[in-house]
C-alpha positions, 0 to 999 in steps of 0.5 A: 500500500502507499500512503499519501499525505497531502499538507494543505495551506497552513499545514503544522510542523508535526510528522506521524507515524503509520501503525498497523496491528498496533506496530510502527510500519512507517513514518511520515516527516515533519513537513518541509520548513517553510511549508506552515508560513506559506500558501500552498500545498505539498504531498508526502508519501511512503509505501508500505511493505505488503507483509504488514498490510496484508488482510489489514482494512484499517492503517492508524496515524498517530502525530508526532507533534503539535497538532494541527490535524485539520491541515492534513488529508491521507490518501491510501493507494494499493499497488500493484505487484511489477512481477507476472503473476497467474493472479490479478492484482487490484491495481490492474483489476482497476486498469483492466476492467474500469472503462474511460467514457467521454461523450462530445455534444451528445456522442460518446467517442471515447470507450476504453479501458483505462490503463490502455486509454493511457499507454498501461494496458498490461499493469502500473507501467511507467509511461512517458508519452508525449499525449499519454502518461503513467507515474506509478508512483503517484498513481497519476493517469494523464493525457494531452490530447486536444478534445475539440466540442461545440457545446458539451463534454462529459467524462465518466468513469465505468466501474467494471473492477472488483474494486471500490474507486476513489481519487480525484480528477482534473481537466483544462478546458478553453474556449477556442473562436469558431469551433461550433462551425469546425466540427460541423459536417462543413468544417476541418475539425474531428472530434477526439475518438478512442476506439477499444476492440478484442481478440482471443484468439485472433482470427487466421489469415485475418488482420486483427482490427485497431480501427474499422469505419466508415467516416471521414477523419484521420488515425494518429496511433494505437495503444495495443496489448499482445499476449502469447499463446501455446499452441503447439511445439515450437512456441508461435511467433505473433512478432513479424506481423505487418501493420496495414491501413486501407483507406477509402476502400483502396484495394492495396494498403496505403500504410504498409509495415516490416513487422510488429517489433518495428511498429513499436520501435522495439525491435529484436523482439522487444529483447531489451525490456521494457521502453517509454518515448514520447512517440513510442513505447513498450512499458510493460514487457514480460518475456519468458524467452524467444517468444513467449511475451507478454506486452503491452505497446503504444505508436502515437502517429502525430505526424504520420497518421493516416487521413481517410475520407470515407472509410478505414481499415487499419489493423496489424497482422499477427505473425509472419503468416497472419495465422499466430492465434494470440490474445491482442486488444487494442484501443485506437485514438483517431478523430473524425466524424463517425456515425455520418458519411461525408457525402449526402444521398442525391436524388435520382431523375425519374424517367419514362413515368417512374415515380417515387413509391410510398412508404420507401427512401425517395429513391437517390444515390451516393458515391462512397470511393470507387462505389455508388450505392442507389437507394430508395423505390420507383413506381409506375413505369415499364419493364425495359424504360430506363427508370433513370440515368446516372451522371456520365462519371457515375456510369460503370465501365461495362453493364453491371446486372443486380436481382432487385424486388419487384412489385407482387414479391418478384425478384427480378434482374435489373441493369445498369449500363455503361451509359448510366441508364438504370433499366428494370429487365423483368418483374412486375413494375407495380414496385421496384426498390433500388436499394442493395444496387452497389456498382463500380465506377472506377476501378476496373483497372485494379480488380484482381482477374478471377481465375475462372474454372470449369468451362466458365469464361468471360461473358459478351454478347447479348448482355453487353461486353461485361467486366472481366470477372475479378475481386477487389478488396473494398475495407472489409469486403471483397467485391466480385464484379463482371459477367461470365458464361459457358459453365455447369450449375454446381460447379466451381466458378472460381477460387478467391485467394486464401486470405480472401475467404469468408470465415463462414458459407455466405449466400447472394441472390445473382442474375444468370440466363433468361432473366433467372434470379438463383443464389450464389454461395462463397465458402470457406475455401474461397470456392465460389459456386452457382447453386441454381438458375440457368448459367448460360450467363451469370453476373458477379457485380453487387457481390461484397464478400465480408473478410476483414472486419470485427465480429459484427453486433450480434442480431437478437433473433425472434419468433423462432429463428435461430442461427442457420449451421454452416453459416455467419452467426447473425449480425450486422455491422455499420460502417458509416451510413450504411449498415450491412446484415451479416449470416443465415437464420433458420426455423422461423416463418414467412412474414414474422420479425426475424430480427430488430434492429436497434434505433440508429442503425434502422432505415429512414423508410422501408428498404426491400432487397433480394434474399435466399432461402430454403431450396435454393429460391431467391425471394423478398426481404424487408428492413422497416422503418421500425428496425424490424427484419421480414422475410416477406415470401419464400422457403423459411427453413433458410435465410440469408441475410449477406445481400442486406445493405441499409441505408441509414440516411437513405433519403435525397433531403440533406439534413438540417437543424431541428425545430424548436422544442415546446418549452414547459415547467420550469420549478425553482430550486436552491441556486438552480432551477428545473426546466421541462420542455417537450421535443421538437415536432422535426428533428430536421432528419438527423437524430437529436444529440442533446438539448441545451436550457438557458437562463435568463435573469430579468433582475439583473441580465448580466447575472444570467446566460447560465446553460445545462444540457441533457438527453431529456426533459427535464434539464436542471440549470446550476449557477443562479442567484437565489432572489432573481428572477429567471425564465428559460428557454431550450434549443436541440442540437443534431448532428448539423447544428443546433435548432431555434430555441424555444418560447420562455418558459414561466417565471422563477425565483430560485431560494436558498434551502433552510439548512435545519432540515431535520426530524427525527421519529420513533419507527412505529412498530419498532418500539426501542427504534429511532430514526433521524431523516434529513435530504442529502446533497444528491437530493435522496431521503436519507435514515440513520437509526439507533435501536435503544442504546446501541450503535447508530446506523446508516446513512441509508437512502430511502428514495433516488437522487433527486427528489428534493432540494439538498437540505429540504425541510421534512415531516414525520408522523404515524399514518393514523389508523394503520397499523405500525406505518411511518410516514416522512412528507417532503416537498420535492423538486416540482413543488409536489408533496411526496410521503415515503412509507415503511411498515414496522421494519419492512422496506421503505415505500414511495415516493408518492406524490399526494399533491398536484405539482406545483402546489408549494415551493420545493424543500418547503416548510411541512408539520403533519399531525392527526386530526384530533378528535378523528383518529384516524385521520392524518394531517400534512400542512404546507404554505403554497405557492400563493402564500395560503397554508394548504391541508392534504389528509389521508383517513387510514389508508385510503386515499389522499384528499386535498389539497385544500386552502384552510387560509386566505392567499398572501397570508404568509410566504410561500414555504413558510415553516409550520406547526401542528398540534392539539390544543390541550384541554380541548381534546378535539381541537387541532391547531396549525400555526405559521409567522405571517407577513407581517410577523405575527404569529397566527393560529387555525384551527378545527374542532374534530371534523368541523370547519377550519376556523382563523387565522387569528393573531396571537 
């Protein structure tokens, strides 16, 4: 364990001693001189030996010399061990398996564990980065890089660790002119991302991914943790293993390295031990000889990172070969844009009477790279009209041939040729969707030549000249392309590469001879093969084969579907606008949900593709709106969803700022206010990331432009000054940029809390039990309790945070005719009586409101009390908004009644603290009393279930 004395401002001169089991294990120095004379602050420290803590939860400071305690704080840190170990020490327990959250204007970009967010993913390692760093012996975390945001950031910590978390945190912000508009969809500005991924084992012939998206940005370097496994004799090598970046779908790496220990700069196998540069880094290394290492490493690539404009794929190889299973996790730190394509979708002109069809994407285009991908549904026109012309640089080189769906559930062929004209060939024109229409438009020339086998060959002829038929890896796809003719169904067309297999069977809807739609399958071996149809002719383009990427997001199957053997588990994944469905499903039903997906990864309307199914038939398929994945015919006892690609934008209409929310309640509080508003009627076709309150003070403006933000209503608003008097107004902000703001919200005075807000109450039921409520800083009801003369015990919260200003005044009473109920009334944040509840020692209930909101001030004064001469009648007494004292009553425990005015309006404040008693000697007689404006005492009254009589000075 490590000890650390902070010395405050004015700190004393004594020393102390550490005691553990009532021996000496250290001491702590008289401080520095100097130290008590001047206005600053100093840390001490000592470690403390393991066998002297051990099994110990307590350490004993005795001073050694004059006392001045209060200028001293202790701070106890565990260590970790810096040799291996088989076990886990807390320190890395904390490191591992605590995650660092950060979210910007709403999106979080930053989730990783801990140590590997700071360069120590492999235990309390020094690191010396010059954007990261560890001093091990302080346990101080710390990182430089710029964090642009418009509006707001958050920082959490995600405790995942068998341990409890404490310390302190720290950061710098400063404003900078004009970043709102950088990090706009316009601008040059990236937000900071930290990207975490994880293999065990690492997948063959794969690179293992440090970062896989579709987004604009640039990647500047890489924390990674590499572990050795046993998997044969000799010891497996992951060193040698090439790191890789392809960006924009290029077919050949723009960054290409020599080799793991290169990458690193730790090279003969990171023989010498362990490193920190300001660049590069090894911190933790734990060999065991040639190569059995255990390490973790860190590249910062500040003045080579990679930029890349619509998409990335950068990851490392493990082993000469690529084939080393190891245990590899990473975190990447890149900024950018993620979750958005730089491109918006384009609206295609319909021709030849083609219309868009209702309830589909308004059928457009976008170019993503070499690729254009079509999106939306036409209707209205006939087979063999061109449905619309691609611009002359968006035409493929040679005619390209998709199946797409039809009107009726037909699946049909449609072309794209080379003049850029998009022809439906066959089907019913009642309906055709264009979504899953990927073509090539400009990079034939780097297509790898497919060697065709089997009698097949290179088609020309009557469906055009067509591509030769190739490959081109695009990110984490391998695309086919080109037509072919002359082979046999069930034959072996051609064979991809070995390190271009998918790791599973995956199916395509393709067109072949006659205007047939039939299914294609690639298997595991590369081997690509036509199952059906007439192959007379048969088309490769659309083909996107997944081969390089993390393992998508699992697909939560429904209604009886289950995982198809043989193939892709389901899942998808979501490269920037696009969201791709991977697998095969099997047992479920034509028409029922086969999957949903989840809400920022649905289309912006329905999207139908092609899909195959059980005995070879290509049939319909459609993603909702909603998220909800329908076969909509075919053969269910097999589905595959490896043609599925969704647009999440999917609509010609570019994006714009959101509306103007409503604006509703806002409730004072201490110093703060409370602010309800609903949200806007548009959401300018991008999803609302946050909304942003703002106050106003009408006493005096330059005391107002207070702002919070939050994902809902309401939003509470810090920083007033109790006595003005505020309004508020709310504005949404999406991913374009932030909306109108709202209409005032109603008028507020937010009041200081009366900080003697605590009562104290027999636990009914419980006779020798006493308990002491009061509000605690977080807003919760809080008991402590004493059972006669024993310990006292508690704090225990009883309610959330949030239910009443810190310090609200409280009420406590028996709930008169029940049996053993003790009730504790509390004006809660919107202004609403609450009662909590507990039945003899059972659990605590509540809260319930028993007023409308609004009624009182929130934290107002409370006195409860029966109703004499009614016994079983139970009394709450409050001073309402509009200065009359209200009563709400209860008779045993039926339903609560009230509130109602037993005084006239103005009478006393709003709030007011009260009292409540029977006036004894009159036994049926109940009197409240409050201090009245103009300072008197004043008392009200009521003779058993008569009328309230007063108020009457006395």
């Amino acid at each position: 364990m490590r000890v650390t004395r902070h010395l405050q401002s004015g700190a004393g001169t004594e020393g102390a001693d550490l005691v553990v089991r009532g021996a000496k294990v250290a001491s702590l120095p008289s401080p520095p001189p100097g130290v008590a004379s001047k206005t600053h602050w100093a840390d001490q420290a000592v470690t403390l030996p393991g066998s002297a803590t051990s099994g110990q939860s307590s350490i004993q400071v005795a001073s050694t010399g004059p006392s001045s305690a209060s200028n001293f704080s202790y701070q106890v840190t565990p260590l970790a061990s810096s040799a291996a170990a088989p076990t886990t020490s807390a320190t890395d327990d904390i490191l591992q398996n605590v995650r660092l959250r950060i979210t910007f204007d709403g999106q979080q970009t930053v989730d990783a564990p801990l140590g590997q967010f700071f360069g120590s993913g492999l235990g309390n390692s020094s690191v010396k980065g010059l954007m990261v760093a560890v001093n091990p012996q302080t346990s101080t975390l710390s990182a430089w890089w710029p964090m642009p945001y418009a509006q707001q950031a958050t920082v959490a910590l995600s405790n995942g660790s068998q341990q409890t978390l404490g310390g302190t945190a720290r950061i710098t912000t400063a404003p900078v002119s004009g970043e709102s508009q950088a990090l706009s969809s316009s601008g040059q500005d990236g937000y900071f991302h930290a990207t975490a991924n994880g293999q065990n084992p690492t997948a063959s012939n794969l690179d293992y991914p440090f970062l896989s998206s579709g987004a604009w940005g640039k990647f500047v370097g890489v924390s990674e943790t590499m572990g050795w496994r046993v998997t044969g004799t000799p010891v497996e090598c992951f060193m040698e293993g090439n790191e890789q970046a392809y960006g924009d779908g290029s077919p050949a790496p723009q960054f290409n390295g020599t080799g793991t220990e290169d990458f690193y700069n730790g090279g003969w196998y990171f023989n010498q031990g362990p490193f920190s540069n300001p660049l590069n880094g090894a911190p933790a290394v734990q060999n065991n000889g040639g190569c059995q290492i255990n390490l973790n490493a860190y590249r910062l690539m500040l003045a080579n990172g990679v930029p890349f404009s619509s998409s990335i794929n950068f990851g490392i190889q493990h082993g000469g070969l690529n084939t080393t299973p190891s245990n590899y996790s990473s975190t990447a730190y890149w900024y950018g844009r993620a979750g958005t394509s730089p491109a918006l979708n384009q609206p295609l002109s319909l021709q030849n009477g083609w219309t868009p069809a209702t309830g589909a994407d308004a059928p457009s285009y976008v170019q993503e790279g070499n690729f254009v991908r079509l999106v939306g549904g036409v209707t209205g026109g006939s087979v063999g009209t061109p449905i619309a012309t691609l611009p002359p640089n968006l035409a493929p080189s040679a005619d390209e041939w998709f199946s797409v769906v039809t009107g009726n559930n037909v699946v049909a062929p449609l072309v794209v040729h080379s003049n850029g004209t998009v022809v439906l060939h066959a089907g019913n024109t009642g309906f055709v969707s264009l979504s899953g229409v990927i073509l090539d438009v400009g990079a034939s020339t780097s297509y790898q030549p497919l060697a065709l086998q089997n009698g097949w060959s290179p088609a020309g002829g009557t469906h055009g000249p067509g591509w030769a038929p190739g490959y081109v890896q695009n990110g984490s796809y391998v695309e086919l392309t080109g037509g072919l003719v002359g082979g046999g169904v069930g034959q072996v067309v051609a064979t991809l590469p070995a390190n271009l297999t998918p790791p599973a069977d995956e199916w395509f809807s393709v067109v072949t001879a006659n205007d047939v739609v039939a299914p294609l399958v690639v298997h595991p071996n590369g081997t690509i093969v036509l199952n059906a149809g007439n192959p007379g002719f048969l088309s490769l383009s659309g083909i996107g084969v997944l081969v390089r990427a993390a393992p998508p997001s699992n697909l939560g199957l429904q209604n009886g579907w289950s995982p198809a053997p043989g193939t892709n588990s389901p899942g998808f994944a979501q490269q920037g606008a696009e969201v791709d469905l991977r697998g095969g499903a099997t047992g479920g039903q034509v028409g029922q949900t086969v999957a949903t997906l989840p809400s920022g990864a649905r289309p912006a309307a329905d999207e139908s593709f092609s899909a195959v199914t059980a005995n070879n038939l290509v049939a319909p398929l459609v993603v909702h709106a909603n998220g909800s994945v329908v076969l909509q015919a075919g053969n269910p006892g097999f589905l595959s969803l490896e043609d599925v690609r969704i647009s999440t934008t999917g609509s010609s209409v570019p994006a714009t700022v959101p509306g103007a929310p409503g604006i509703g309640q806002a409730t004072a509080g201490s110093a703060s206010a409370t602010v309800a508003f609903t949200p806007p009627a548009s959401d300018g076709g991008s999803a609302i990331g946050f909304y942003t309150a703002t106050a106003k003070d009408l006493t005096n403006s330059v005391r107002g432009g207070q702002r919070a933000t939050g994902t809902v209503s309401p939003i509470k608003v810090a920083g007033l000054t109790n006595g003005d008097t505020y309004t508020f107004t709310v504005t949404a902000t999406n991913s374009v940029g932030t909306g109108p703001p709202s209409a005032a919200s109603n008028a507020v005075v937010p009041v200081a809390p009366t900080p003697e807000a605590v009562v104290a109450s027999n636990q009914f039921g419980i006779p020798n039990q006493t308990d002491v409520f009061s509000v605690a800083s977080d807003g919760s009801v809080q008991v402590s309790w004493v059972q006669g003369a024993g310990n006292w015990n508690g704090p225990m919260r009883i309610s959330a945070p949030g239910l009443a200003p810190a310090g609200a005044r409280l009420a406590v009473s028996r709930q008169f005719g029940t049996s053993n109920q003790t009730d504790v009334f509390v004006v809660g944040t919107n202004g609403a009586t609450q009662v909590l509840w507990v039945v003899g020692a059972g659990n605590w209930s509540g809260p319930l409101a028993i007023t409308p909101p609004n009624t009182a001030p929130a934290g107002a004064g409370l006195a409860a009390s029966n109703q004499f001469g009614l016994p079983n009648q139970t009394d709450v007494f409050v001073v309402g908004n509009n200065g009359a004292t209200q009563v709400s009553w209860v008779a045993g425990g039926g339903n609560w009644g009230g509130p109602l005015a037993i005084g006239p309006g103005g009478l006393a404040p709003a709030g007011a603290r009260l009292a409540a008693s029977n006036q004894f000697g009159l036994p049926n007689q109940t009197d409240v009393f409050v201090f009245d404006n103009s300072g008197a005492t004043d008392v009200m009254w009521v003779v058993g279930g008569g009328n309230w009589g007063g108020p009457m000075a006395i």
